[in-house]
N, C-alpha and C positions, 0 to 999 in steps of 0.2 A: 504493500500500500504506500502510496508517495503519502509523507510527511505533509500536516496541514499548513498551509501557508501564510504568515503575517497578515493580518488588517490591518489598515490605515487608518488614520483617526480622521471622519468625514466632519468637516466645516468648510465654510465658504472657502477659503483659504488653499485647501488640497483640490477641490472642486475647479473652482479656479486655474489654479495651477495644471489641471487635466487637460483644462479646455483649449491653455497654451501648448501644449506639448503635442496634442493632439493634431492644432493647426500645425506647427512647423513638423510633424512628422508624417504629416498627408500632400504637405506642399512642396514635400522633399520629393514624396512617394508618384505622386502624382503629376510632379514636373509641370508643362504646359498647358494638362487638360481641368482647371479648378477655372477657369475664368467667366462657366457659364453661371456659377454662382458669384459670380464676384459682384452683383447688383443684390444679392440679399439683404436685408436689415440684420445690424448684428447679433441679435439673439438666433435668430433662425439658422445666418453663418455658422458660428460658433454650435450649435448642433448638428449642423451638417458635416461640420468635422469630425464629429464622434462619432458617426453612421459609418463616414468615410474609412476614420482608421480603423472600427470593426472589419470593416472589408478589405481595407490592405492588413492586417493580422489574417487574416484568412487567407489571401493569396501568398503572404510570407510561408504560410505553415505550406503550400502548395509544392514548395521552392523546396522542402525538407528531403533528404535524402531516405527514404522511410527502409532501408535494407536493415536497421539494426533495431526495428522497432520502437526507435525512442519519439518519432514524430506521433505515434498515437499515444506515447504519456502524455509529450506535452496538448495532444489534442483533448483529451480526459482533463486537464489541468486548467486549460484555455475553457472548456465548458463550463466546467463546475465555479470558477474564477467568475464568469458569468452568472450562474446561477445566485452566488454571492451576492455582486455586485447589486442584483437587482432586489436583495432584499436588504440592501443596507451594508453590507460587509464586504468594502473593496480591499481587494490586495493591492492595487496600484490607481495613482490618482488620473490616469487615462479611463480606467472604467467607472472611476469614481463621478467624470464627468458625462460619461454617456449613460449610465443609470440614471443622473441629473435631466440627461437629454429625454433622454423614455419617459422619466415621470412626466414632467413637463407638457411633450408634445403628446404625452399619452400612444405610444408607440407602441405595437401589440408584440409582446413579446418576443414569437414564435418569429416573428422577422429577423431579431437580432441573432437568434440560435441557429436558425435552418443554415447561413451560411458555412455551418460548422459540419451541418448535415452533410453539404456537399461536400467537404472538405475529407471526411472520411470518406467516402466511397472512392477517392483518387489515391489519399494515405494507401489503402488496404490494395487497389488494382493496377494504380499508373499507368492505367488507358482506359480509353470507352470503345468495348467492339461494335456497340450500335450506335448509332446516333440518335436513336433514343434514350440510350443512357447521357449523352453528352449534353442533350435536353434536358433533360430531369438536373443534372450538376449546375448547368448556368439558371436554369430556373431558382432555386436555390441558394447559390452563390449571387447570381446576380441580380435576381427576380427580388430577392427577397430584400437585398440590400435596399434596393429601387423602392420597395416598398415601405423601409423602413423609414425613408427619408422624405416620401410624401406628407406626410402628417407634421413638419420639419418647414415643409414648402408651402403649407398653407392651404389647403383642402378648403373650397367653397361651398362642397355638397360629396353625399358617398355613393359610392358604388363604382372606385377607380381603382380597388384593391387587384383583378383579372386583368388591367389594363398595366399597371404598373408594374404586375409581374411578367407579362409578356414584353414588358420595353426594357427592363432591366436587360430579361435575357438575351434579348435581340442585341443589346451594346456587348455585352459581355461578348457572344457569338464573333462579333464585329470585333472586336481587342483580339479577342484567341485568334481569329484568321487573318488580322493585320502581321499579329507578332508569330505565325506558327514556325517561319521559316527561324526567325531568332531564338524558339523556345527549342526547335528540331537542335539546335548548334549544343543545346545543354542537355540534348538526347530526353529529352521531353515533347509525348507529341498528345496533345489535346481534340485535336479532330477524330473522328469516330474510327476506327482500324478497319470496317467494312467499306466504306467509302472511297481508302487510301487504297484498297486493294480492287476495289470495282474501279477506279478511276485509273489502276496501274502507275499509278504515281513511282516514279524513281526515286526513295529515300538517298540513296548517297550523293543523287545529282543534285537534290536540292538543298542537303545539304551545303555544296558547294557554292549556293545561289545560282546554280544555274538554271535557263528558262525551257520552260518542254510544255508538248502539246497537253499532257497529260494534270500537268500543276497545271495549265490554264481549265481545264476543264473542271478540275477538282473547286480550284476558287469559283469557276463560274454554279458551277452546282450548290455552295454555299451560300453565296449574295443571292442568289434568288429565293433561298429558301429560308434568308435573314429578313430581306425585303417584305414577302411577306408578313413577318410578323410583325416588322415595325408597321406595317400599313392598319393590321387588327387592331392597333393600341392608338390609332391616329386621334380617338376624343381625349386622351391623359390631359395633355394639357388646359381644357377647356376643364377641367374638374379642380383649376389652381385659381387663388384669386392673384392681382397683379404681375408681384413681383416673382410667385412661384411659375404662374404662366411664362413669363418670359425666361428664365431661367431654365426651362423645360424646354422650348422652344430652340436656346441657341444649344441645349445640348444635345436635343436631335439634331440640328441642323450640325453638329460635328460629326453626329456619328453617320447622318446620312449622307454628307462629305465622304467620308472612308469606304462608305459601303458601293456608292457608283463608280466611284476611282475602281476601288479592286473589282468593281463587273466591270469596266470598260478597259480597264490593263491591269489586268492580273501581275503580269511581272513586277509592278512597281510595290508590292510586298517582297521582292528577294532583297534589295539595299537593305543595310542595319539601322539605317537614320526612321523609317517608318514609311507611313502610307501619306502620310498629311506634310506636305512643304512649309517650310516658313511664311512663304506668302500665302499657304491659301489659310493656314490658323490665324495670320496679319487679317485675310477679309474678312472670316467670320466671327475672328472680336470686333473688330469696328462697328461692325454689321448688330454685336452686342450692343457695343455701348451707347453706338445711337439709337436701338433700338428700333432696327431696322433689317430684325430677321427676312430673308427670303419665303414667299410661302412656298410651304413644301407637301407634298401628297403623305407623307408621314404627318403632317400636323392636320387636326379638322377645325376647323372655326364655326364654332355653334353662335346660334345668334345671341344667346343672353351672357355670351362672355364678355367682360370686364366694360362697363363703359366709362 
């Protein structure tokens, strides 16, 4: 049995201190892509950070070499750490601030754990032979994150919980098939093993980044079957008041940036630098800040939104 772990003494103070550590440890994590939020109000900011690092601890623990077993302690540890957390008893003031965040926005539990859900069934297999399973793990991992962070963005009315877990998953989709060729390099491969092999993909060619009829087909089989689902989730944003609305908006508009690039030239996922150019992340912050998203077939505009 692992040893039980220190608590923290919770007051504003360590709270506080969570909520910083949190920022500078998702903005480290996250590099370029935090900007759709960067028009939030600060209470709501500062909770989206603690969503966020929940979900970068999830993809760290991803990264874990799971051959000696020790990534399912720390997964059992990382749970129950949680389970803690949310009744009062942090072991560290990161969770101390996103228990803060839950109470608060009233964030349904079951979102903050599911990504842990996912997180084991990669621990225990380090592949997905279906793509149905690889469904189920970003639904999960990323569905759930998406979800957690709704109630954070300002919710005008319910019944966005089915919409925001198919939009998580869809971006998550969209990250795993930008980065697959860079994840393939650390001999991790997230796309489904039935598809790699129906599609004849050549693992060591692409390793090497290089381009083949076979990766293009493989991506092209993915973006359409991402495309859809961001198009099912097209009312999410219409379920946000203001500033959640726009804030959902420019971060579809990145991820459905990545998502036509890789259907229209697959190859430009073999480079290390990514799918997305300096200039086109340059258009779609401006396009933020003014406030002057493009409409997109991923977004729906209902009539009683935001006047």
């Amino acid at each position: 049995m692992p040893e039980s772990r220190e608590h923290i003494e919770l007051n504003s103070d360590s709270i506080d201190r969570g909520y910083k550590s949190c920022k500078g440890a998702v903005k480290k994590f996250f590099k370029g892509m935090l900007w759709p939020i960067s028009n939030m109000p600060g209470q709501q900011r500062r909770g989206l950070d603690t969503v966020l690092f929940n979900l970068m601890r999830t993809i760290d623990l991803l990264d874990l070499d799971s051959a000696d077993g020790l990534s399912l302690d720390i997964w059992h540890e990382m749970r129950d750490d949680m389970s803690d957390a949310l009744q009062g008893k942090c072991t560290t003031v990161e969770l101390a601030a996103l228990a803060d965040t839950a109470q608060k926005f009233k964030i349904p539990q079951q979102y903050l754990f599911d990504p842990l859900r996912g997180a084991d069934h990669w621990i225990r297999n380090r592949q997905f032979k279906t793509f149905d399973e690889l469904d189920n793990f970003c639904s999960l991992v990323g569905g759930a994150s998406m979800a957690a962070a709704i109630p954070v963005l300002g919710p005008i009315e319910d019944g966005w919980e089915l919409d925001a877990i198919c939009c998580g998953k869809a971006a998550m989709l969209t990250h795993l098939l930008a980065s697959c060729v860079n994840d393939l390099k650390q001999n991790k491969v997230f796309l489904a093993q039935d598809d790699i092999e129906d599609c004849e993909v050549d693992i060591p060619r692409l390793k090497m980044r290089e381009q083949s009829k076979s990766f293009r087909y493989l991506v092209r089989l993915y973006t359409s079957r991402i495309e859809k689902m961001f198009l099912e989730c097209s009312g999410l944003a219409s379920h946000l008041d203001f500033d959640g609305n726009r804030s959902m908006k420019s971060f579809l508009s990145m991820n459905w940036k990545m998502l036509q690039k890789m259907k229209v030239e697959p190859e430009c996922i073999l480079p290390e630098e990514g799918v997305l150019s300096g200039r086109d992340q340059l258009s779609l912050k401006s396009r933020h800040l003014l406030g002057m998203d493009k409409s997109l077939p991923c977004v729906k505009e209902l009539e009683h939104s935001h006047h």
